[in-house]
C-alpha positions in Angstrom: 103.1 107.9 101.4 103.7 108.5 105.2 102.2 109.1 108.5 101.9 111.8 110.5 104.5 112.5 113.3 101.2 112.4 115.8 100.5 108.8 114.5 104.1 107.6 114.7 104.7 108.5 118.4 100.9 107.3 119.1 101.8 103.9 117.8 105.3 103.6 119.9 103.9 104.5 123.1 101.1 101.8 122.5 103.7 99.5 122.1 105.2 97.4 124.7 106.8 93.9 125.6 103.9 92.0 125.3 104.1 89.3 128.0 100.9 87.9 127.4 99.3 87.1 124.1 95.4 86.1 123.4 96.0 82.8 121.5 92.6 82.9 119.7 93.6 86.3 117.8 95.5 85.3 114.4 97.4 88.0 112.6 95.6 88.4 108.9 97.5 86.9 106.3 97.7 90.4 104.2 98.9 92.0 107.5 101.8 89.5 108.4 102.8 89.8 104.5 103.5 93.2 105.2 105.6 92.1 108.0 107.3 89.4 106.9 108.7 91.8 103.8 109.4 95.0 106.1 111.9 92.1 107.0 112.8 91.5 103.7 113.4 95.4 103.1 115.8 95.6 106.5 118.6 97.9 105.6 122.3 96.2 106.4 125.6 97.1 106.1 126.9 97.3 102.8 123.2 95.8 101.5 124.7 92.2 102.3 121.3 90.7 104.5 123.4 88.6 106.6 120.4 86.4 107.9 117.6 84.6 107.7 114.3 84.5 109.4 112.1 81.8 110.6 108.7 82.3 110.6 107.8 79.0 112.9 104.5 77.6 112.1 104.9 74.1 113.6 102.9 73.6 117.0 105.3 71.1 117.9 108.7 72.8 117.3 107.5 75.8 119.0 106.1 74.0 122.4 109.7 72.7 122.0 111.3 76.1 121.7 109.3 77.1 124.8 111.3 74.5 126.7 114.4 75.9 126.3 112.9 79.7 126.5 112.3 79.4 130.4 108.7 78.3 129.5 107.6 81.6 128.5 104.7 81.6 127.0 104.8 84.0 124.4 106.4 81.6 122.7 103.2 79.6 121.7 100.1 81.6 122.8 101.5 84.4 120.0 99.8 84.6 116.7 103.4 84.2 114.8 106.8 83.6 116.2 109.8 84.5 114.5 113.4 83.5 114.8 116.0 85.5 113.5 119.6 83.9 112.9 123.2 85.3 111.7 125.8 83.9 109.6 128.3 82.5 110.9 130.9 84.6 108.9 131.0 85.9 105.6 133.1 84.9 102.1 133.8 86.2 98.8 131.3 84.3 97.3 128.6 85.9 99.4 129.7 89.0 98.4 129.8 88.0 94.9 126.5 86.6 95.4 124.5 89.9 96.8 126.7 92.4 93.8 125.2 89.7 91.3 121.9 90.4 92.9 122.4 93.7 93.1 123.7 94.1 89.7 120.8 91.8 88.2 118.1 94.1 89.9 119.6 97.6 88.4 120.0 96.0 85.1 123.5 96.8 84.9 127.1 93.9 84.5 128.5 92.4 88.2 131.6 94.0 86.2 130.4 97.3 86.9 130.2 96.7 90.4 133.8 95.1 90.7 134.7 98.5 92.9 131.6 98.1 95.4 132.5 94.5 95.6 136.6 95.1 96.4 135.6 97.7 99.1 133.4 95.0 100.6 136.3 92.9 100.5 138.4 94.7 101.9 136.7 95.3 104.8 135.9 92.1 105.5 138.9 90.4 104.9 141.1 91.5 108.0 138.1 90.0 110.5 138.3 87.2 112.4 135.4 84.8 112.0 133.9 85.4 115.6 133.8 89.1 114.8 132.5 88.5 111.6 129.4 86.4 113.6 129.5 89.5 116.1 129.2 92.1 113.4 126.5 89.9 111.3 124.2 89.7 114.7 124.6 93.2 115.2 122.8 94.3 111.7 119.9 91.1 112.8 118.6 93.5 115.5 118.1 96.2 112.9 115.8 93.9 111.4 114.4 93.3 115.0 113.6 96.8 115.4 112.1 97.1 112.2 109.8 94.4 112.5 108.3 95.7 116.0 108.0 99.5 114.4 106.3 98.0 111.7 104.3 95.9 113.8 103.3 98.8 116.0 102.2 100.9 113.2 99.7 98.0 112.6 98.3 97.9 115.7 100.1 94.2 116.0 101.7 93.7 119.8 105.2 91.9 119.6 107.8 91.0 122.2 111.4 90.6 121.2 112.7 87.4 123.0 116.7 87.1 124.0 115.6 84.6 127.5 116.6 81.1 125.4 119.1 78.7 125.0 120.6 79.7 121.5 122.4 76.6 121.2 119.3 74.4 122.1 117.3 76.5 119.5 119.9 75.7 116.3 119.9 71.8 117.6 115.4 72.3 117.5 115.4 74.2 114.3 118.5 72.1 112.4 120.7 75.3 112.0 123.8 73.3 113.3 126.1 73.4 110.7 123.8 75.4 108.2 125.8 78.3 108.6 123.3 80.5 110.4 123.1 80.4 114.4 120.2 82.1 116.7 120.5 85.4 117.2 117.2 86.7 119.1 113.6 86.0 118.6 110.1 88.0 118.5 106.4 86.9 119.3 103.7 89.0 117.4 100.0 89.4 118.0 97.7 90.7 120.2 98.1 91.2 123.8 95.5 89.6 126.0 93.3 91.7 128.3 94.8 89.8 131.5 98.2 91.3 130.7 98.3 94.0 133.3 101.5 95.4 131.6 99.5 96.3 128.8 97.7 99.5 130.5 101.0 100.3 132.3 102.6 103.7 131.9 105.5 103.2 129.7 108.7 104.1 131.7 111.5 105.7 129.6 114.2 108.4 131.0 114.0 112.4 129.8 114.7 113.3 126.5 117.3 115.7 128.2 118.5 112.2 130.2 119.1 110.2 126.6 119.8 113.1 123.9 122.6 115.3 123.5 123.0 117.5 121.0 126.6 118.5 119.9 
């Protein structure tokens, strides 16, 4: 199954940064299940899915996430908000865990994957734990990108949110000490008539200006 190439670029330049949602428009619940596991099929490096995402339901928790978002709004007039966190590093035994995974979905022995899993290793190893944070938040915004493509091809409006205060958001959402930290965040819906962004021509530079072929 796919789309057309007309349909594709049709549904990116209809999306933008929404800035302002209609609060009375819910995202259908078979709709946001497709979201939630384009998330869930997010490639990463090496397969390892170094986060988790946190679909925030609670009316309370997100008025106080918009407190420490520079009052945005987005933050509770959109359908669905999601948070998406990073480990804070990685260990053997979540390598282990994911080649078990891996090994228990292909029907075949973790033994069989004791190569995949020492290359992992390996590569791993030698990093300090900050860049192992860094390079974990790096393969979240994959994920990011994924869910606003996917989101877009739905006809659902989404934001991607960085204005926060990370730390305030793992105190809010009890990531402190869970071994996950805020990475970014993304409001989804459907963008209210009064947002005067929303018939703006979309700004981008040339493809000369951002392509190069080599």
């Amino acid at each position: 199954m796919s789309v057309s190439s007309e349909q594709l670029l049709s549904a990116l330049q209809w999306r933008y940064a929404t800035k302002t949602f209609d609060p009375t428009r819910r995202i259908p619940a078979e709709e946001w299940e497709a979201l939630e596991e384009s998330l869930v099929l997010t490639p990463s490096s090496f397969g390892l899915q170094p986060w988790k995402f946190l679909v925030i339901e609670n009316p309370e928790v997100r008025t106080q996430l918009q407190s420490v978002s520079w009052g945005q709004s987005q933050v509770t007039e959109a359908s669905h908000y999601v948070v998406l966190t990073a480990r804070d590093h990685l260990e053997v035994k979540d390598i282990s865990a994911w080649v078990d995974r891996m090994a228990e979905v292909q029907g075949i022995t973790p033994e069989t994957l004791a190569p995949y899993h020492k290359v992992i290793e390996g590569f791993i190893a030698p990093m300090e734990q900050d860049a192992r944070y860094t390079w974990n938040a790096r393969q979240v915004y994959i994920a990011l990108g994924q869910l606003m493509s996917s989101a877009a091809l739905l006809g659902i409006d989404s934001c991607p949110m960085e204005g926060f205060d990370p730390t305030a958001y793992d105190r809010i959402l009890g990531l402190e000490g869970s071994g996950y930290r805020t990475t970014v965040a993304c409001a989804l819906g459907y963008r209210s008539e009064a947002d005067k962004y929303g018939s703006a021509p979309k700004a981008r530079f040339s493809r000369s200006q951002v392509i190069r072929r080599i």
